[in-house]
N, CA, C and O atoms as a Maestro MAE file, in Angstrom:
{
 s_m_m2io_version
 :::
 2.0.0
}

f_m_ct {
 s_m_title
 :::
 protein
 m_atom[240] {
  # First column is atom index #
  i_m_mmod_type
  r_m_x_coord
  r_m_y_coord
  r_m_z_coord
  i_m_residue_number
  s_m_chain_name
  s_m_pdb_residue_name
  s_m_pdb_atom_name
  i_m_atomic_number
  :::
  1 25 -11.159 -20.960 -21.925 1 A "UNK " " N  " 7
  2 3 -12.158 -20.977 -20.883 1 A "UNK " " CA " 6
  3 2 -11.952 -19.759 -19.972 1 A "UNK " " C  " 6
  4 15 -10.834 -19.434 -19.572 1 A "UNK " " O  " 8
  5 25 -12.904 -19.204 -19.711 2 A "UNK " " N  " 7
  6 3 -12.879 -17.731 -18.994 2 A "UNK " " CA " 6
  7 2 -12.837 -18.251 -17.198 2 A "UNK " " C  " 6
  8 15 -13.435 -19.146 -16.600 2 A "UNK " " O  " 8
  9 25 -12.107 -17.496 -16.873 3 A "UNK " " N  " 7
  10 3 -11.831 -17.800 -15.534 3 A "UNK " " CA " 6
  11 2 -12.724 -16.961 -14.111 3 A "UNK " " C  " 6
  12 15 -12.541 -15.746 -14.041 3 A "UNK " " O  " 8
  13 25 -13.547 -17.541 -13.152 4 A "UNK " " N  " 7
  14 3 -14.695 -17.330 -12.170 4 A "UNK " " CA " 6
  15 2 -13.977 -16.157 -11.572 4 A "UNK " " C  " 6
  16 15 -12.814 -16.074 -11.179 4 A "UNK " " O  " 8
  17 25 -14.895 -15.315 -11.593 5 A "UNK " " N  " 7
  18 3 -14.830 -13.603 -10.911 5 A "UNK " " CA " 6
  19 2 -15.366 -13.745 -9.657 5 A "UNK " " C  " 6
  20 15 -16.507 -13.459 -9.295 5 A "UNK " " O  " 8
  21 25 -13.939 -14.473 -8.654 6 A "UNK " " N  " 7
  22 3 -14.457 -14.505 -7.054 6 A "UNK " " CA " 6
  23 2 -14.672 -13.510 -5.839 6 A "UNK " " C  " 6
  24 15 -14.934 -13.551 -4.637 6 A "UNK " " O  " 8
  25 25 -14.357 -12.397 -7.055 7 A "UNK " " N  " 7
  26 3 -14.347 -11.439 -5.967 7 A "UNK " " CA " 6
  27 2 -15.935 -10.535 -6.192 7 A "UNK " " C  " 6
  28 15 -16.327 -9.767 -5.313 7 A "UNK " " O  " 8
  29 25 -16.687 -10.756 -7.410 8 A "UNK " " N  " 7
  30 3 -18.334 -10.644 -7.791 8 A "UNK " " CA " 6
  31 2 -19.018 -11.353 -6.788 8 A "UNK " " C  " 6
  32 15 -19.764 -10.765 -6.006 8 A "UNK " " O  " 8
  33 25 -18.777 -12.896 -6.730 9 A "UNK " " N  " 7
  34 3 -19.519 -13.611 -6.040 9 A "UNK " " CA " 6
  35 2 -19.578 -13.326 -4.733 9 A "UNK " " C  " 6
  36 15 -20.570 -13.478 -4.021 9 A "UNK " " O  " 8
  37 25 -18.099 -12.745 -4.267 10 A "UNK " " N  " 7
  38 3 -18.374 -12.622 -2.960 10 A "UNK " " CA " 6
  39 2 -18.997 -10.959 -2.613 10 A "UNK " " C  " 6
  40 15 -19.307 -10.672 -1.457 10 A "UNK " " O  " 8
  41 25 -19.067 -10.413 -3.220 11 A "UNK " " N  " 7
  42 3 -19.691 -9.192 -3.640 11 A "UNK " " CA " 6
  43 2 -21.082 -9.837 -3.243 11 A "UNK " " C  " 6
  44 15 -21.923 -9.389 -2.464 11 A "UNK " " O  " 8
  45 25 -21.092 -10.447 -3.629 12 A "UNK " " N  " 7
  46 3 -23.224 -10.964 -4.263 12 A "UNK " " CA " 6
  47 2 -23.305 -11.560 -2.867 12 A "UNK " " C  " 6
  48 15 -24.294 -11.360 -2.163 12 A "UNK " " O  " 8
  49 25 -22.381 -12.215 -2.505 13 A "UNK " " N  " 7
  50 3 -22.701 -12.869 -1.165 13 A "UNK " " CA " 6
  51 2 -22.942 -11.605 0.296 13 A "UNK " " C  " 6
  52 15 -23.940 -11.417 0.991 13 A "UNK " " O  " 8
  53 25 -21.881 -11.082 0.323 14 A "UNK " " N  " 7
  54 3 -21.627 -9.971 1.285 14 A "UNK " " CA " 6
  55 2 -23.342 -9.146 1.034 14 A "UNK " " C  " 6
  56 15 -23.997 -8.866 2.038 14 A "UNK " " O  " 8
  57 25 -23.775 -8.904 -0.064 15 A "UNK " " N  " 7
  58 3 -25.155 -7.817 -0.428 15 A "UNK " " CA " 6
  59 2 -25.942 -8.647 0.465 15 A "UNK " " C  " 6
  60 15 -26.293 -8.347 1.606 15 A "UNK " " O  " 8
  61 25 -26.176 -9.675 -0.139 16 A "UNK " " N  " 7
  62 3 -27.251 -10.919 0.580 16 A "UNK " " CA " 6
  63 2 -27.151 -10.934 1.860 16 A "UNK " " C  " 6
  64 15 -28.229 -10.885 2.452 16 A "UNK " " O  " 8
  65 25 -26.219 -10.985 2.491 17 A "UNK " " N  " 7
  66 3 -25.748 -11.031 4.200 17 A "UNK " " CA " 6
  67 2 -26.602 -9.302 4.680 17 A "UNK " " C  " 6
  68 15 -27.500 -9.009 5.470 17 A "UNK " " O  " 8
  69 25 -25.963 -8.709 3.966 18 A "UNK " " N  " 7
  70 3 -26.394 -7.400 4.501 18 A "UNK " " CA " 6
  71 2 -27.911 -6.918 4.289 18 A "UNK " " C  " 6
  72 15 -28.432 -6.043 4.981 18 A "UNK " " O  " 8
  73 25 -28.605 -7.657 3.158 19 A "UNK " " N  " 7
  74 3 -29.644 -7.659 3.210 19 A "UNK " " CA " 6
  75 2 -30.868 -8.222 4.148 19 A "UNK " " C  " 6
  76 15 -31.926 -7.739 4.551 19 A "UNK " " O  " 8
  77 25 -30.307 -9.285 4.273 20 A "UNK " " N  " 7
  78 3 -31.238 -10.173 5.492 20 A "UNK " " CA " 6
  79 2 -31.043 -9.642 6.258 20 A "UNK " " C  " 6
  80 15 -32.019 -9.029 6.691 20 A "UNK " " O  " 8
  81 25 -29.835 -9.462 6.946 21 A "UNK " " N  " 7
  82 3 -29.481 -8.746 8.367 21 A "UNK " " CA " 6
  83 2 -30.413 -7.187 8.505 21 A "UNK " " C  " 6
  84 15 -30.594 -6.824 9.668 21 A "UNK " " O  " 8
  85 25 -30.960 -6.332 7.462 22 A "UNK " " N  " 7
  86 3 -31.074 -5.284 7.508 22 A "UNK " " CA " 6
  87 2 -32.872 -5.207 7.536 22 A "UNK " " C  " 6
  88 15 -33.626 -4.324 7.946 22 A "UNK " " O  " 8
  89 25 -33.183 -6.762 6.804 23 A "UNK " " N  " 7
  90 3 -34.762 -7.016 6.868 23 A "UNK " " CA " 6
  91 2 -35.321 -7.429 8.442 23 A "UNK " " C  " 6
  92 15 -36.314 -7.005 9.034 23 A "UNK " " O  " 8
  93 25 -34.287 -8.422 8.880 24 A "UNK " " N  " 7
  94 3 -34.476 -9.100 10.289 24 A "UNK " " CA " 6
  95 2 -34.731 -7.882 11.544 24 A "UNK " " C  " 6
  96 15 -35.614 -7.910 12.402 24 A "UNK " " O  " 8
  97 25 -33.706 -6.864 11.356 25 A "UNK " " N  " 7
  98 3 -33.984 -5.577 12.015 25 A "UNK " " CA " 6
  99 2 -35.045 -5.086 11.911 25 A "UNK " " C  " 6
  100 15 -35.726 -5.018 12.934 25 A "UNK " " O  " 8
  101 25 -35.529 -4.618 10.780 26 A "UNK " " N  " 7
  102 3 -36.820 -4.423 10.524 26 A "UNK " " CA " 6
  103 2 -37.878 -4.917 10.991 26 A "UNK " " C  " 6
  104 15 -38.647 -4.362 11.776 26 A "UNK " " O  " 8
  105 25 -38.012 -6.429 10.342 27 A "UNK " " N  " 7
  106 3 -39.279 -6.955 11.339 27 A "UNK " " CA " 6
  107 2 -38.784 -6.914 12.904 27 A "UNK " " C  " 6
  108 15 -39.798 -7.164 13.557 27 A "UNK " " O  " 8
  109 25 -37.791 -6.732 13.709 28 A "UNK " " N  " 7
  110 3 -37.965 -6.760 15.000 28 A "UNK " " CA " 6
  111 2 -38.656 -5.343 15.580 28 A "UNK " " C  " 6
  112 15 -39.432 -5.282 16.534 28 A "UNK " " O  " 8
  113 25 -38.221 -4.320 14.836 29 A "UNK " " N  " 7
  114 3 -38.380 -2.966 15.289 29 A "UNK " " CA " 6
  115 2 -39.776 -2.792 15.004 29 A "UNK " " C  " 6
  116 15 -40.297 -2.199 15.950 29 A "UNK " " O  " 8
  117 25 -40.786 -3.121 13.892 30 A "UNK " " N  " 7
  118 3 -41.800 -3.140 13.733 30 A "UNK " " CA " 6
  119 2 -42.951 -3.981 13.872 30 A "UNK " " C  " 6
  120 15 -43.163 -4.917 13.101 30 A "UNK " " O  " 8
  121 25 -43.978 -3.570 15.180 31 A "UNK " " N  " 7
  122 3 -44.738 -4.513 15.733 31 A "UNK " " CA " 6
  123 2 -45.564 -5.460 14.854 31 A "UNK " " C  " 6
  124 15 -45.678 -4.760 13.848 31 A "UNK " " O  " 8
  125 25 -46.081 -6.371 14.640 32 A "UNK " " N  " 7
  126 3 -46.503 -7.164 14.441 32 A "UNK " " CA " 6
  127 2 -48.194 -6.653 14.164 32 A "UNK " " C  " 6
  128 15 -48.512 -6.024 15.173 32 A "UNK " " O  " 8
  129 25 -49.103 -6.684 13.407 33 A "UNK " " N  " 7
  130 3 -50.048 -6.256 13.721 33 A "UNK " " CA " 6
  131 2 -51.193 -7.468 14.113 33 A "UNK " " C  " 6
  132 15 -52.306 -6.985 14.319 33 A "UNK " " O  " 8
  133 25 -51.132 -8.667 14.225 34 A "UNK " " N  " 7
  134 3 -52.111 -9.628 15.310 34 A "UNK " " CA " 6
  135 2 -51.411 -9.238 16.295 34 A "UNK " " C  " 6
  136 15 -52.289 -9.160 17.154 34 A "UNK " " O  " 8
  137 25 -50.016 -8.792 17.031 35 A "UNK " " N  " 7
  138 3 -49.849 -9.160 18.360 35 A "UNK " " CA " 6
  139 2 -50.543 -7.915 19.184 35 A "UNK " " C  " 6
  140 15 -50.923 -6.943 18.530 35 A "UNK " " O  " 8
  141 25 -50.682 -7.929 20.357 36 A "UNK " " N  " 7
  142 3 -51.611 -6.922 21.695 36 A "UNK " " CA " 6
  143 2 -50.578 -6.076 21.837 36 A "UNK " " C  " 6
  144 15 -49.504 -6.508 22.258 36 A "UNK " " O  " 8
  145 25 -50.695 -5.134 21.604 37 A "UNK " " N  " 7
  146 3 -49.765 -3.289 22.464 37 A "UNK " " CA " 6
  147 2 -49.962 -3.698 23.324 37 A "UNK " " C  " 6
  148 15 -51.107 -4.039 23.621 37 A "UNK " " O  " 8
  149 25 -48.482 -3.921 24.465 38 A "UNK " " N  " 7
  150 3 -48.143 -3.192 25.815 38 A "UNK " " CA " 6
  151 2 -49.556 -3.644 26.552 38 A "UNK " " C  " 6
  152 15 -50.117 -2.875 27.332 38 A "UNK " " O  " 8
  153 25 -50.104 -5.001 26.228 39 A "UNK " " N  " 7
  154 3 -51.129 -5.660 27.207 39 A "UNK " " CA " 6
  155 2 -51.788 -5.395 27.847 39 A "UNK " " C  " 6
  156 15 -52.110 -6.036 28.847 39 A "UNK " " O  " 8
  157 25 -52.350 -4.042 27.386 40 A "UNK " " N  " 7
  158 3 -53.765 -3.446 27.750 40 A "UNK " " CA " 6
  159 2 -55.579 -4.158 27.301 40 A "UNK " " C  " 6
  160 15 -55.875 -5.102 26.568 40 A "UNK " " O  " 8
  161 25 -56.346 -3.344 27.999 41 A "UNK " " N  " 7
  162 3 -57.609 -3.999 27.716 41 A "UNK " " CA " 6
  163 2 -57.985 -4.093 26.447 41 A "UNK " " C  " 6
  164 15 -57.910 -2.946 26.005 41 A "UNK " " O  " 8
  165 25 -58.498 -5.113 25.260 42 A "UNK " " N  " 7
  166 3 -58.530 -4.808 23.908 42 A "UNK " " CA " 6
  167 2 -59.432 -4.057 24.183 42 A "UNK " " C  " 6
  168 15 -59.622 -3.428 23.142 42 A "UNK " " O  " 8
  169 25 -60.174 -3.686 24.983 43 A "UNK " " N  " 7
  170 3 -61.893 -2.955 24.653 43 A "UNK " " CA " 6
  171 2 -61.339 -1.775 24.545 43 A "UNK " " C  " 6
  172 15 -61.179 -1.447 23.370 43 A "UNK " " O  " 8
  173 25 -60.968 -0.975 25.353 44 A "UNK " " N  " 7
  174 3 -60.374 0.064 25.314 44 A "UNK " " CA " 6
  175 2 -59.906 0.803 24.501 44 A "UNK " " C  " 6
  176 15 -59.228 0.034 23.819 44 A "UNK " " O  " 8
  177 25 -59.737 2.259 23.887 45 A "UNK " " N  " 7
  178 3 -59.053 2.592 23.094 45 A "UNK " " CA " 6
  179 2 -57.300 2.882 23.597 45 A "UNK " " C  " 6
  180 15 -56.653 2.415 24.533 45 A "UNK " " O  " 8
  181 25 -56.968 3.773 22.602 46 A "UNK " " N  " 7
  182 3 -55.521 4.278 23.015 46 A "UNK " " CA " 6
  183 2 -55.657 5.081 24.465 46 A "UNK " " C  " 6
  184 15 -55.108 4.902 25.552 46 A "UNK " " O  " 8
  185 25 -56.467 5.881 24.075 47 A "UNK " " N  " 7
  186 3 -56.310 6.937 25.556 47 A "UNK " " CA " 6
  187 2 -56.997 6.242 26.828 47 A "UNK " " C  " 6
  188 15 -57.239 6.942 27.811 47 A "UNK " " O  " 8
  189 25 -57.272 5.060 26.826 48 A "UNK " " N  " 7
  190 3 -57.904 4.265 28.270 48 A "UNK " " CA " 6
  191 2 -59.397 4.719 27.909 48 A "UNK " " C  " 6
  192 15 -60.013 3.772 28.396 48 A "UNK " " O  " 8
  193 25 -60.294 5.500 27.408 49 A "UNK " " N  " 7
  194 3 -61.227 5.400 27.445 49 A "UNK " " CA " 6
  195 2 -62.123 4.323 26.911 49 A "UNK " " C  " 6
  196 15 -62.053 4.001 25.725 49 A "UNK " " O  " 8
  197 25 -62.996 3.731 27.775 50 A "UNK " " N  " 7
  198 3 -63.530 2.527 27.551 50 A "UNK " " CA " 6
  199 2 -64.620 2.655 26.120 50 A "UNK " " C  " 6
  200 15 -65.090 3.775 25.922 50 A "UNK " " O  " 8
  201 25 -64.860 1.959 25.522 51 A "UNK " " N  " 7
  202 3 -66.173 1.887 24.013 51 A "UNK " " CA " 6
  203 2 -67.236 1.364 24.322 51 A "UNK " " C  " 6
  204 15 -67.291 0.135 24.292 51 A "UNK " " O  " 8
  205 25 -68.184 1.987 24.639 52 A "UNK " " N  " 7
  206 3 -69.401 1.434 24.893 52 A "UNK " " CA " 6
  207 2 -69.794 -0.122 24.038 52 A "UNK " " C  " 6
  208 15 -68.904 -0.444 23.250 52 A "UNK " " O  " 8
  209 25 -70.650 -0.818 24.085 53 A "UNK " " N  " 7
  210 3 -70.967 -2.337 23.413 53 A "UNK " " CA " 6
  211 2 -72.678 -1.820 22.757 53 A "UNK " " C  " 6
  212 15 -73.305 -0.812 23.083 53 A "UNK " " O  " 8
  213 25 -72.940 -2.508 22.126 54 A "UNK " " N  " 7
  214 3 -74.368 -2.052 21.094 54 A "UNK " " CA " 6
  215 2 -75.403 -1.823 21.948 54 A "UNK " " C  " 6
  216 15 -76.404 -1.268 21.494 54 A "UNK " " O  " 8
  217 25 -75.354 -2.209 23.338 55 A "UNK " " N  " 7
  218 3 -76.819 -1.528 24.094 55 A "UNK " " CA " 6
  219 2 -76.241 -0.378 24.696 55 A "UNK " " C  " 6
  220 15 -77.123 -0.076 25.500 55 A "UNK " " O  " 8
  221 25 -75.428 0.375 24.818 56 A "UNK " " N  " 7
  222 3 -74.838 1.718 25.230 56 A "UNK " " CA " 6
  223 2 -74.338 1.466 26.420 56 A "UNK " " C  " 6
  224 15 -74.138 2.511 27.039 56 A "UNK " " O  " 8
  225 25 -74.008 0.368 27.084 57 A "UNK " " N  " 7
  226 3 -73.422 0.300 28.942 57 A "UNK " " CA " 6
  227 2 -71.825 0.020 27.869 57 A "UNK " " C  " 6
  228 15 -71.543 -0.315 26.719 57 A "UNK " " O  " 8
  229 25 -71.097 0.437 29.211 58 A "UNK " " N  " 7
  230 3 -69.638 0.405 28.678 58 A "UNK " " CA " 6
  231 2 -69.410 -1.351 29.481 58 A "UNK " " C  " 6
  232 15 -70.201 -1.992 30.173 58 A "UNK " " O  " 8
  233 25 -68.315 -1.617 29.118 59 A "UNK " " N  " 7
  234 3 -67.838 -3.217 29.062 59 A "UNK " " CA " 6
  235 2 -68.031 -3.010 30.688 59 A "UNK " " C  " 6
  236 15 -68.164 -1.998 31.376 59 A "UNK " " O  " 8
  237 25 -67.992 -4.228 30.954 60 A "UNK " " N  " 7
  238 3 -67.123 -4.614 32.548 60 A "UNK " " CA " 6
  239 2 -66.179 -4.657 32.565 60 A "UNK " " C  " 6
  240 15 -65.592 -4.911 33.616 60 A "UNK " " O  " 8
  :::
 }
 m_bond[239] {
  # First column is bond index #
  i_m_from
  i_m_to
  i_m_order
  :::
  1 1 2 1
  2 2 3 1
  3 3 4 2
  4 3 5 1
  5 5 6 1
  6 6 7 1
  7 7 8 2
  8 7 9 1
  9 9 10 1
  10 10 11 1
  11 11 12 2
  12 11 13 1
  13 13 14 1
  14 14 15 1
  15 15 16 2
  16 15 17 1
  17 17 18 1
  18 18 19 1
  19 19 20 2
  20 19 21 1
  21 21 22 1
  22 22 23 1
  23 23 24 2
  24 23 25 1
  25 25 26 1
  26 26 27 1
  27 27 28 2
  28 27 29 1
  29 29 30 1
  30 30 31 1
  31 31 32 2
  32 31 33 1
  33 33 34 1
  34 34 35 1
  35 35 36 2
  36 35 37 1
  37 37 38 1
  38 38 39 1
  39 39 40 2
  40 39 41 1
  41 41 42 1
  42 42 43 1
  43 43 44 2
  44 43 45 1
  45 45 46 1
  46 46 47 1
  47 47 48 2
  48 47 49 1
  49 49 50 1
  50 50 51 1
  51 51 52 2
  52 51 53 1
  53 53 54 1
  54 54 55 1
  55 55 56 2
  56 55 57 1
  57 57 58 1
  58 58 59 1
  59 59 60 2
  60 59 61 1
  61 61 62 1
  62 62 63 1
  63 63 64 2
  64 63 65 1
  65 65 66 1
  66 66 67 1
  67 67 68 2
  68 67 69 1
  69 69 70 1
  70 70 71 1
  71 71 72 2
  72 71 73 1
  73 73 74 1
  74 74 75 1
  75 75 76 2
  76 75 77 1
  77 77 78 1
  78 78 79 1
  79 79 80 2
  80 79 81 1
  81 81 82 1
  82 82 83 1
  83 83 84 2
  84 83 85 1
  85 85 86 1
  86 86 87 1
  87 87 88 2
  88 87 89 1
  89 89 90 1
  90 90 91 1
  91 91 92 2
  92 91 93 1
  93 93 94 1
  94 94 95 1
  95 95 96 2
  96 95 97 1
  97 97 98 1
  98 98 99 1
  99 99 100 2
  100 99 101 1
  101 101 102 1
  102 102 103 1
  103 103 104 2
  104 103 105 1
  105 105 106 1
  106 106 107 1
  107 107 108 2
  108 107 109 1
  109 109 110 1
  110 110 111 1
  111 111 112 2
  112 111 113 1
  113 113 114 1
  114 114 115 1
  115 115 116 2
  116 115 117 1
  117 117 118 1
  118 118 119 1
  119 119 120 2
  120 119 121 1
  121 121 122 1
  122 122 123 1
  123 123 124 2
  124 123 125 1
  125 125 126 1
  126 126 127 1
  127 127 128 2
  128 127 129 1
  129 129 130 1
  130 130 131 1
  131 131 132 2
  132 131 133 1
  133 133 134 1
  134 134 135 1
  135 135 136 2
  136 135 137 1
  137 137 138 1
  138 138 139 1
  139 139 140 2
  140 139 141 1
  141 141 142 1
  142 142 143 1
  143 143 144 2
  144 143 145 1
  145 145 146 1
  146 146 147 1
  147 147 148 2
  148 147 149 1
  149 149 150 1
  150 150 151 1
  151 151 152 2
  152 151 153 1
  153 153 154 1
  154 154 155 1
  155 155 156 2
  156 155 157 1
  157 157 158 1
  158 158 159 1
  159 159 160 2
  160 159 161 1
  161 161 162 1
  162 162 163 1
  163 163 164 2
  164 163 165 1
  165 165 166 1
  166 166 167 1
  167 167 168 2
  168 167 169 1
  169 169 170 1
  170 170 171 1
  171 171 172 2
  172 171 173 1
  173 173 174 1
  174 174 175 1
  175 175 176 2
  176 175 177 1
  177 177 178 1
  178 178 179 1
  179 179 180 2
  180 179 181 1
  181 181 182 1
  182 182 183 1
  183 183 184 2
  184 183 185 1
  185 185 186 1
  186 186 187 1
  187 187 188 2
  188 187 189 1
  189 189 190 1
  190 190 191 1
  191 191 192 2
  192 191 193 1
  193 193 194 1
  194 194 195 1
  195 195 196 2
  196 195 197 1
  197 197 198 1
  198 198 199 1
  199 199 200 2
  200 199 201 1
  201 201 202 1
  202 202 203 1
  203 203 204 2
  204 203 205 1
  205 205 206 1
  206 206 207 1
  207 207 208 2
  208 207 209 1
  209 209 210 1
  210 210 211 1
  211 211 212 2
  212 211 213 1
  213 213 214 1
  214 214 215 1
  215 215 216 2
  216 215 217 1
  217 217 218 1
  218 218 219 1
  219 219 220 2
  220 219 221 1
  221 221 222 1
  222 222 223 1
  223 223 224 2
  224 223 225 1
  225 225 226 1
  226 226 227 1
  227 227 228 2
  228 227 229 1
  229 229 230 1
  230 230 231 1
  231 231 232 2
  232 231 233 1
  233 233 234 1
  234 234 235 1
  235 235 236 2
  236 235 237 1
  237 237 238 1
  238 238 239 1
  239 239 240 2
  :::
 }
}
């Protein structure tokens, strides 16, 4: 009977650890795309300039 290679498994284990840990970073560092930027007006673009609405007056 061949005898368990514990030092593979823990190999395989240690990858796995370092993997999640390295995904979890990831999604923290990279925003979310449903959530709101820095809680500005949605109407608005990036540079604050407001977007007019289909009859041409800009929002309130």
């Amino acid at each position: 009977m061949a005898t368990p290679n514990y030092g593979y498994e823990k190999r395989q284990k240690e990858l796995a650890k370092k993997r999640k840990k390295e995904e979890k970073l990831k999604r923290k560092l990279d925003p979310r795309p449903d959530e709101p930027t820095e809680g500005g007006d949605p109407a608005a673009t990036p540079d604050g300039v407001d977007i007019p609405d289909a009859t041409g007056n800009p929002p309130a």
